[in-house]
N, CA, C and O atoms as a GROMACS GRO file, in nm:
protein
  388
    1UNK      N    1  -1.052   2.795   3.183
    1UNK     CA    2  -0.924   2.728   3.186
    1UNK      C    3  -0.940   2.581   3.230
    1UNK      O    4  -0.854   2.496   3.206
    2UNK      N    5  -1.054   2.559   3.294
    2UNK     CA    6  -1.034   2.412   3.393
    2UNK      C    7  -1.110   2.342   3.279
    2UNK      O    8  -1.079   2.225   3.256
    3UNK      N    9  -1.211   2.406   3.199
    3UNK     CA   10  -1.284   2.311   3.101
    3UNK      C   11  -1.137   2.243   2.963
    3UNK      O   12  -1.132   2.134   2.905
    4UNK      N   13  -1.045   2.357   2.956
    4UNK     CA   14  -0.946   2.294   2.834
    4UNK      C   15  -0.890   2.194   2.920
    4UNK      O   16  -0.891   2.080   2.873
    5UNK      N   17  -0.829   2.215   3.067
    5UNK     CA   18  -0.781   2.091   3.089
    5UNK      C   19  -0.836   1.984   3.141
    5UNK      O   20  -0.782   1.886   3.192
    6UNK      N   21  -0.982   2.017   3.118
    6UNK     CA   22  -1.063   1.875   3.125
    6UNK      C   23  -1.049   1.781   2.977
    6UNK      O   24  -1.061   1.658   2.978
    7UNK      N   25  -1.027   1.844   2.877
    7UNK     CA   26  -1.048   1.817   2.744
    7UNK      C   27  -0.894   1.748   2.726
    7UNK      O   28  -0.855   1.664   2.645
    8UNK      N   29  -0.852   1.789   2.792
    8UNK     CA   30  -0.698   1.748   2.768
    8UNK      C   31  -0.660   1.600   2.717
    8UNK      O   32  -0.602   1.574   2.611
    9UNK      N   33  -0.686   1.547   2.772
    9UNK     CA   34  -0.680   1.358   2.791
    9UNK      C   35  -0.733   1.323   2.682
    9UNK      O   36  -0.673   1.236   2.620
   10UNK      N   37  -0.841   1.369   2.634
   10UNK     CA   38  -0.918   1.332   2.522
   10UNK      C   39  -0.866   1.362   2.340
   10UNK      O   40  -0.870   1.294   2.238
   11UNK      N   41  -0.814   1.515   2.376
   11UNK     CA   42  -0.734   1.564   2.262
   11UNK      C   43  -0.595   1.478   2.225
   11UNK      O   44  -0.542   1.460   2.115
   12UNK      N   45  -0.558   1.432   2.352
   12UNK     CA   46  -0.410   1.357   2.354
   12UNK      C   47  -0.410   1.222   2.299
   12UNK      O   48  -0.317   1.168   2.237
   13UNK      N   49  -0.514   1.176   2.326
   13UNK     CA   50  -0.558   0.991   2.264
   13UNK      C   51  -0.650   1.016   2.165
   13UNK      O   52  -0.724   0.921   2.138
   14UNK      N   53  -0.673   1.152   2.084
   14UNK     CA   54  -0.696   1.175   1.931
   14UNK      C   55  -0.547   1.150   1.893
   14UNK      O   56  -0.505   1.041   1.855
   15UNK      N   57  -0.481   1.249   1.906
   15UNK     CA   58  -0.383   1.307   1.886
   15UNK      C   59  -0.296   1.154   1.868
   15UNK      O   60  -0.272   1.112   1.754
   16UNK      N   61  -0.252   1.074   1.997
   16UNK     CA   62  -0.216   0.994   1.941
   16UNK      C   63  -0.278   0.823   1.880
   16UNK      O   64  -0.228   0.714   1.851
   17UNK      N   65  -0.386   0.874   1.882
   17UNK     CA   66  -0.470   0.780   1.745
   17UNK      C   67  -0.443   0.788   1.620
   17UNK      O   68  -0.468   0.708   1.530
   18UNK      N   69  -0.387   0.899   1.616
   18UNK     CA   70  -0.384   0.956   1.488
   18UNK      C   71  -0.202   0.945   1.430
   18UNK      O   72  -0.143   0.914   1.326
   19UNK      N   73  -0.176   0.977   1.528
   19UNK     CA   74  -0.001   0.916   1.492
   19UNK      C   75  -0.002   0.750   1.448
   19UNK      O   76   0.053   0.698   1.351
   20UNK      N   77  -0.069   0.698   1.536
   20UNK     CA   78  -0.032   0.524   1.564
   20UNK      C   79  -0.127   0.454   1.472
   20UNK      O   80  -0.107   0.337   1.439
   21UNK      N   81  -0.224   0.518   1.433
   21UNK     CA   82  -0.319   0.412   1.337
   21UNK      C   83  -0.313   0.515   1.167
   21UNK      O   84  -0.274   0.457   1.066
   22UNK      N   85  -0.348   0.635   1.162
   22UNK     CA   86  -0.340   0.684   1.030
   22UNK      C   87  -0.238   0.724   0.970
   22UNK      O   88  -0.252   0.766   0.855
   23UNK      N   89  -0.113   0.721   1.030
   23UNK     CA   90  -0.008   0.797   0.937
   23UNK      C   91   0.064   0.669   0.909
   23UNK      O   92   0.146   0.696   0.822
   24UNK      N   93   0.072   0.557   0.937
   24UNK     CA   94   0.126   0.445   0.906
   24UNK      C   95   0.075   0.361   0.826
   24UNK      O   96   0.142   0.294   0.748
   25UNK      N   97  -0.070   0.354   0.839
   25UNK     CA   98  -0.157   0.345   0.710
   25UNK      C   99  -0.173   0.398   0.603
   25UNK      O  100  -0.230   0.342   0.510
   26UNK      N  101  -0.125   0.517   0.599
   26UNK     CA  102  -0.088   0.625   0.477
   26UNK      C  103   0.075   0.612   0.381
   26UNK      O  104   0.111   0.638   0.266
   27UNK      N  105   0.136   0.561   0.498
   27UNK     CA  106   0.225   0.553   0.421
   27UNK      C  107   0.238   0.398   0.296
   27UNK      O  108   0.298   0.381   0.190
   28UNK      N  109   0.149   0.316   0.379
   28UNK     CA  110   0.167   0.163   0.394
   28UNK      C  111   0.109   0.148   0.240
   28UNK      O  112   0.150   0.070   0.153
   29UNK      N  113  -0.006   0.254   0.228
   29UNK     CA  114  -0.114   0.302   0.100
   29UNK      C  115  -0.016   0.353  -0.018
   29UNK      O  116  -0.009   0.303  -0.130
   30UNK      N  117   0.053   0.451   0.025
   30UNK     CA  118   0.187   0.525  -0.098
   30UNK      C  119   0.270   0.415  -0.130
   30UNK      O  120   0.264   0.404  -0.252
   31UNK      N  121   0.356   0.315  -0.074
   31UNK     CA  122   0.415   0.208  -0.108
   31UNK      C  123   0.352   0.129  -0.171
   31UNK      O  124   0.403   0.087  -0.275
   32UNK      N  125   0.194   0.072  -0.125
   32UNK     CA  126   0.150  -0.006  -0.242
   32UNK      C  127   0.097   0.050  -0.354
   32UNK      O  128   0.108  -0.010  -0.460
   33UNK      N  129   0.056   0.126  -0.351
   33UNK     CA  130   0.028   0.204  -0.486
   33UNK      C  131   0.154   0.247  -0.568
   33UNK      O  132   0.128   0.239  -0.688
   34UNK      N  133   0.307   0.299  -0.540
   34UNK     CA  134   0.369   0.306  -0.616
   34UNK      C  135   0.423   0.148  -0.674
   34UNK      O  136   0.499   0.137  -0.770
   35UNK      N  137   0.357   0.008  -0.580
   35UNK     CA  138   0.440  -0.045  -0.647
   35UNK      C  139   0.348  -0.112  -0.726
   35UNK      O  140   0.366  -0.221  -0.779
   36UNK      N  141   0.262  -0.051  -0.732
   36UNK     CA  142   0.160  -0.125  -0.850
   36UNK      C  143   0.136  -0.044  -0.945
   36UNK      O  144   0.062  -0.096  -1.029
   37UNK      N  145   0.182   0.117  -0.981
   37UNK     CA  146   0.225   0.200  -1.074
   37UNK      C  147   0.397   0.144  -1.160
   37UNK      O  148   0.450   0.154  -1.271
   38UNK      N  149   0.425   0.097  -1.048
   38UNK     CA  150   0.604   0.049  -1.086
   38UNK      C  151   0.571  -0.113  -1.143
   38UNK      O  152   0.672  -0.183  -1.152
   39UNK      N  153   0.458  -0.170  -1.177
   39UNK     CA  154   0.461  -0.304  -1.246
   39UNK      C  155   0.533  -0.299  -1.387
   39UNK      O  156   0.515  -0.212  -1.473
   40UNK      N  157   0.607  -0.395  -1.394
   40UNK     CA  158   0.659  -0.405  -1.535
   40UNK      C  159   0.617  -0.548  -1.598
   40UNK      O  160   0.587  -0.641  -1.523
   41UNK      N  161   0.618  -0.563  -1.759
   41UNK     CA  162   0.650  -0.666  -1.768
   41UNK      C  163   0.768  -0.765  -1.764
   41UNK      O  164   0.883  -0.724  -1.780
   42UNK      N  165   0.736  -0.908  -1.740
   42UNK     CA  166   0.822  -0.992  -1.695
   42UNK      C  167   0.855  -0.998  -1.502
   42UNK      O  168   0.948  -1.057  -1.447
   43UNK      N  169   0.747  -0.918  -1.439
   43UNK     CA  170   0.777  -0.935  -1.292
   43UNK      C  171   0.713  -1.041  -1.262
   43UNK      O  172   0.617  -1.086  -1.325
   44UNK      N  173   0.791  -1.112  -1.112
   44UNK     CA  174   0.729  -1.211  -1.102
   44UNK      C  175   0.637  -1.170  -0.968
   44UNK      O  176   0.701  -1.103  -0.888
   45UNK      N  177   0.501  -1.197  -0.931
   45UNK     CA  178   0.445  -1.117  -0.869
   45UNK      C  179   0.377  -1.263  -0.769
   45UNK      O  180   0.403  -1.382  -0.785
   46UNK      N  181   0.293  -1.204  -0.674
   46UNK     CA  182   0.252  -1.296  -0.556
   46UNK      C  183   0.084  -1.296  -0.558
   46UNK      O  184   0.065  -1.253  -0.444
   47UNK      N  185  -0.058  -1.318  -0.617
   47UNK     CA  186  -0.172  -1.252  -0.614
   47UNK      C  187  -0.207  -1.271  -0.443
   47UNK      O  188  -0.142  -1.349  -0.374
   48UNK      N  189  -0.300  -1.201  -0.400
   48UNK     CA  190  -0.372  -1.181  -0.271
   48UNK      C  191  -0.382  -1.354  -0.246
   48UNK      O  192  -0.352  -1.398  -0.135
   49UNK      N  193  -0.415  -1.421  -0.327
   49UNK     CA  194  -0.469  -1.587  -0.313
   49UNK      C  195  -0.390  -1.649  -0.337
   49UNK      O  196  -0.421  -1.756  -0.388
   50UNK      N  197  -0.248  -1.622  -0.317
   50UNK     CA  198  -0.134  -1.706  -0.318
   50UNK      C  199  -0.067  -1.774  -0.448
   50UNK      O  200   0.003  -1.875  -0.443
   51UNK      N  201  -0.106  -1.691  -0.583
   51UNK     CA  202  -0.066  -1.755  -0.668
   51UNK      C  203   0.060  -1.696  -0.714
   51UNK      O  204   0.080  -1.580  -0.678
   52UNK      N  205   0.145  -1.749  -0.783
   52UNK     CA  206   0.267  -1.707  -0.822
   52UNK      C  207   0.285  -1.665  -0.976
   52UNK      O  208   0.220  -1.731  -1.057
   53UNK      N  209   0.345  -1.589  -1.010
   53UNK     CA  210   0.366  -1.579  -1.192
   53UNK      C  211   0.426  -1.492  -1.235
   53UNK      O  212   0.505  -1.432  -1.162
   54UNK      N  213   0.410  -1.457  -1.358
   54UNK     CA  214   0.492  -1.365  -1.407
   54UNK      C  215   0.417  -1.238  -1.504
   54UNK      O  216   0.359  -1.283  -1.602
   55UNK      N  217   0.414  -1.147  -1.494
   55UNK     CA  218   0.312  -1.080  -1.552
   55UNK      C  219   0.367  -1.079  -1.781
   55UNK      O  220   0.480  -1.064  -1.826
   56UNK      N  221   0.316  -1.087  -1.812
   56UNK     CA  222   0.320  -1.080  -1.930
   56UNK      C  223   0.242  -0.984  -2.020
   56UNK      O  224   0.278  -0.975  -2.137
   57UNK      N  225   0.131  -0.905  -1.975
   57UNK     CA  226   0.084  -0.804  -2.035
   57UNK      C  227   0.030  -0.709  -1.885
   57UNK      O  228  -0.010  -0.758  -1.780
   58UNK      N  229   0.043  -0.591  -1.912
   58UNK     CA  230  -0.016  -0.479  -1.840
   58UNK      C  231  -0.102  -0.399  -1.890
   58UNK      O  232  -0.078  -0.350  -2.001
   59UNK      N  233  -0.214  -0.370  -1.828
   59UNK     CA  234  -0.331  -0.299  -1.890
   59UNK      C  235  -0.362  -0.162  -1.800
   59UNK      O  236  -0.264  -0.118  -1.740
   60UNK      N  237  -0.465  -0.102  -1.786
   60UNK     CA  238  -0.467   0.033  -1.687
   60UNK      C  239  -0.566  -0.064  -1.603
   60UNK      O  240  -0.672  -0.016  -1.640
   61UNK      N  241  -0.589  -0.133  -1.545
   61UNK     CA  242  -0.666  -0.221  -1.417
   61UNK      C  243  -0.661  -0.312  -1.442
   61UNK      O  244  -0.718  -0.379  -1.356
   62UNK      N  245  -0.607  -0.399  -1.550
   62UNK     CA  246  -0.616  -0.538  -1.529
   62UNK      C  247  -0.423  -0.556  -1.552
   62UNK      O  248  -0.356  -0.469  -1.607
   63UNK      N  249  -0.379  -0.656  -1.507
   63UNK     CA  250  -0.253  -0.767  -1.595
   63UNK      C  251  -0.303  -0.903  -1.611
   63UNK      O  252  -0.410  -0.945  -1.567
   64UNK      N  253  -0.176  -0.997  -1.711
   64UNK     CA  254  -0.256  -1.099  -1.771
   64UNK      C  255  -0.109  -1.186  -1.694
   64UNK      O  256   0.005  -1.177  -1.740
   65UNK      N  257  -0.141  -1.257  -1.588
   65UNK     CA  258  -0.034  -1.351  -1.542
   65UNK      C  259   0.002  -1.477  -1.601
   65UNK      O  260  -0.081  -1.563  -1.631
   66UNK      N  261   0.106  -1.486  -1.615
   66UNK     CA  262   0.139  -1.621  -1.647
   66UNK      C  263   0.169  -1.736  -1.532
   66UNK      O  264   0.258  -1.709  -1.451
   67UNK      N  265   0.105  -1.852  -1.520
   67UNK     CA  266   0.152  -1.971  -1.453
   67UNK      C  267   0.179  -2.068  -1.428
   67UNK      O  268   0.174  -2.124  -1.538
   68UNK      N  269   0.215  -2.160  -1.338
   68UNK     CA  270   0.251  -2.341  -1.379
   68UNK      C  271   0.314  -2.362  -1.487
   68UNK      O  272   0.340  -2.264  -1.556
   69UNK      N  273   0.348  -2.474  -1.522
   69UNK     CA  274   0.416  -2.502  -1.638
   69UNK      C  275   0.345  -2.524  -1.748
   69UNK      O  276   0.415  -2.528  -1.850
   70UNK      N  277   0.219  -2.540  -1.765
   70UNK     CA  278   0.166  -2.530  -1.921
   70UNK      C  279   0.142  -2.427  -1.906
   70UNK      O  280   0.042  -2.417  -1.977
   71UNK      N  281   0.163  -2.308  -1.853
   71UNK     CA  282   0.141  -2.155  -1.878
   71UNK      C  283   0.007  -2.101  -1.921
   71UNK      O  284  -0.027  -2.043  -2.024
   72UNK      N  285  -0.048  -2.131  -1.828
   72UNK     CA  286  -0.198  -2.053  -1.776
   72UNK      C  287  -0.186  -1.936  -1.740
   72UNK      O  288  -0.121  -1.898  -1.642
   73UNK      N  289  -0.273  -1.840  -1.847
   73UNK     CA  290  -0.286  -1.709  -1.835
   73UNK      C  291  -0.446  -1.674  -1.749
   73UNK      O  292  -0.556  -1.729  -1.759
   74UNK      N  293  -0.395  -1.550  -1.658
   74UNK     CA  294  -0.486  -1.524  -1.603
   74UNK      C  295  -0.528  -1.409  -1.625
   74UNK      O  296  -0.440  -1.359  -1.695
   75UNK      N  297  -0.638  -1.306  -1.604
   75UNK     CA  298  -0.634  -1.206  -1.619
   75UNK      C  299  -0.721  -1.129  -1.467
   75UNK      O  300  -0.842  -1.141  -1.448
   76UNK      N  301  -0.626  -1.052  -1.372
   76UNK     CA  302  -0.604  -1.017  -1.286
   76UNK      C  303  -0.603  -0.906  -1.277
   76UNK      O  304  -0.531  -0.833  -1.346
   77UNK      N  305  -0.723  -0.849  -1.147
   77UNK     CA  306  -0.729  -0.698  -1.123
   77UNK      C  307  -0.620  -0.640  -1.079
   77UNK      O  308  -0.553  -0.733  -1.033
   78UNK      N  309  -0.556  -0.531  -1.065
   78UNK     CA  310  -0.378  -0.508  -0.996
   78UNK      C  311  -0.395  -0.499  -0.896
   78UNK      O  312  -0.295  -0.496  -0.825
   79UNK      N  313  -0.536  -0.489  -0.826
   79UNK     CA  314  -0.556  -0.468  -0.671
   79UNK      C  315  -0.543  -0.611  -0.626
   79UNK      O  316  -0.537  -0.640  -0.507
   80UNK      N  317  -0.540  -0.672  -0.693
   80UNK     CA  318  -0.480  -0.844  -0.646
   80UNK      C  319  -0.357  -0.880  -0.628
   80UNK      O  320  -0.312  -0.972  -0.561
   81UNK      N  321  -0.303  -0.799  -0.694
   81UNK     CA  322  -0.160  -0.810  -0.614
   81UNK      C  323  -0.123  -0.799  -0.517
   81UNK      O  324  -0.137  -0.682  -0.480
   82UNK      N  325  -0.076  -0.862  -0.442
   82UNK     CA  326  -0.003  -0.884  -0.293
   82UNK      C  327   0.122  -0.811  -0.294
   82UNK      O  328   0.120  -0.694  -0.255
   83UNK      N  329   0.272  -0.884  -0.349
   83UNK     CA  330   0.329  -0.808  -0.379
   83UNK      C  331   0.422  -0.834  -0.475
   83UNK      O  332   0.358  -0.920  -0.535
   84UNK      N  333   0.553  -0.822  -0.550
   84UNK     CA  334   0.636  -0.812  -0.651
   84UNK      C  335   0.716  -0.883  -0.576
   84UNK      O  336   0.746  -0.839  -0.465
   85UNK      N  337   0.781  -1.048  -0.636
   85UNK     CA  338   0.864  -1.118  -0.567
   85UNK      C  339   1.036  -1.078  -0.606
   85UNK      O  340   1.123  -1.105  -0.524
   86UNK      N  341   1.072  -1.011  -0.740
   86UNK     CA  342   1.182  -1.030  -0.807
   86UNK      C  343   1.223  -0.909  -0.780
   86UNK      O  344   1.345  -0.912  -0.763
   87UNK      N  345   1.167  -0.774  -0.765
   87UNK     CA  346   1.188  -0.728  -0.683
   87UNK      C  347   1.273  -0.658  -0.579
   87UNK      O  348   1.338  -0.554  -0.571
   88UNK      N  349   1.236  -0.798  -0.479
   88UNK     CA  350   1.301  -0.778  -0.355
   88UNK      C  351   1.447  -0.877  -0.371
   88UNK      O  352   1.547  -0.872  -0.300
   89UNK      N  353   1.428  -0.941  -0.452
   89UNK     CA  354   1.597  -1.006  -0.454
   89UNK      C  355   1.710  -0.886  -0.568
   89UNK      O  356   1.833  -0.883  -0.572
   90UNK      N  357   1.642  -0.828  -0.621
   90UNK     CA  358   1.685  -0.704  -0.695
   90UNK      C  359   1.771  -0.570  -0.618
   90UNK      O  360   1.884  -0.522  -0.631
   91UNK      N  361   1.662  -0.541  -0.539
   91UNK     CA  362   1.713  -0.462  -0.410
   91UNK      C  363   1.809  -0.527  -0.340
   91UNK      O  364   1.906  -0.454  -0.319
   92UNK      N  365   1.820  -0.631  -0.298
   92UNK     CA  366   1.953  -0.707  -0.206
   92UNK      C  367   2.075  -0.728  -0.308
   92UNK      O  368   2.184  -0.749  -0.256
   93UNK      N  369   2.069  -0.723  -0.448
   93UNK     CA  370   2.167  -0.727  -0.522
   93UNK      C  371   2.240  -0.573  -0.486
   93UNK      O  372   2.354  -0.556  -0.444
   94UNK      N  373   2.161  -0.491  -0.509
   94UNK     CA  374   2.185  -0.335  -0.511
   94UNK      C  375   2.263  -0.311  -0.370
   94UNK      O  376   2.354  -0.234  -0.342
   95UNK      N  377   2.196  -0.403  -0.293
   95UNK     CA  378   2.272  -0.332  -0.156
   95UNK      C  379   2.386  -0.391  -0.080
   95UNK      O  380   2.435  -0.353   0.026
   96UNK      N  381   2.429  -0.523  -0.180
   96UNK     CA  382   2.536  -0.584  -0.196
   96UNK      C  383   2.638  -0.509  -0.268
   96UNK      O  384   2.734  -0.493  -0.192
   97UNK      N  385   2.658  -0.459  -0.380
   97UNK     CA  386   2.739  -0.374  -0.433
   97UNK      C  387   2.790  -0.239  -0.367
   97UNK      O  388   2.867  -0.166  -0.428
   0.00000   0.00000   0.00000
């Protein structure tokens, strides 16, 4: 009996290691992955390196961004995406109504 509640302290700061660092990371993982399953064309998106655009073709691992004003196409892994700018002003329309 005295050895489990020696163990005690130790099971408890698994226990909550595991609340505070992996289940929030898991979720953080399901959100970006659905929203890089949810790409459409014509979104305007953010890459990891700060670039801005608009996607114009979708592929199964790559999209082809559009940018600047002479419209430079890029062609971009989806794991470069940061995140979907149009989006989030989409959702605030929705939650205005």
């Amino acid at each position: 009996m005295q050895n489990i509640l020696a163990y005690t302290p130790f099971i408890l700061m698994i226990a909550l290691f595991y609340l505070f660092i992996f289940v929030p990371e898991s979720r953080r993982k399901k959100r970006y992955n659905a929203m890089i399953n949810g790409l459409k064309v014509n979104d305007e998106v953010m890459t990891r390196g700060g670039i801005i655009g608009k996607l114009v073709n979708i592929q199964d691992k790559f999209v082809i961004l559009e940018t600047g004003p002479d419209r430079m196409r890029i062609k971009l892994d989806k794991n470069g995406i940061s995140h979907v700018l149009n989006a989030d002003s989409e959702e605030k329309n929705s939650k205005e109504k």
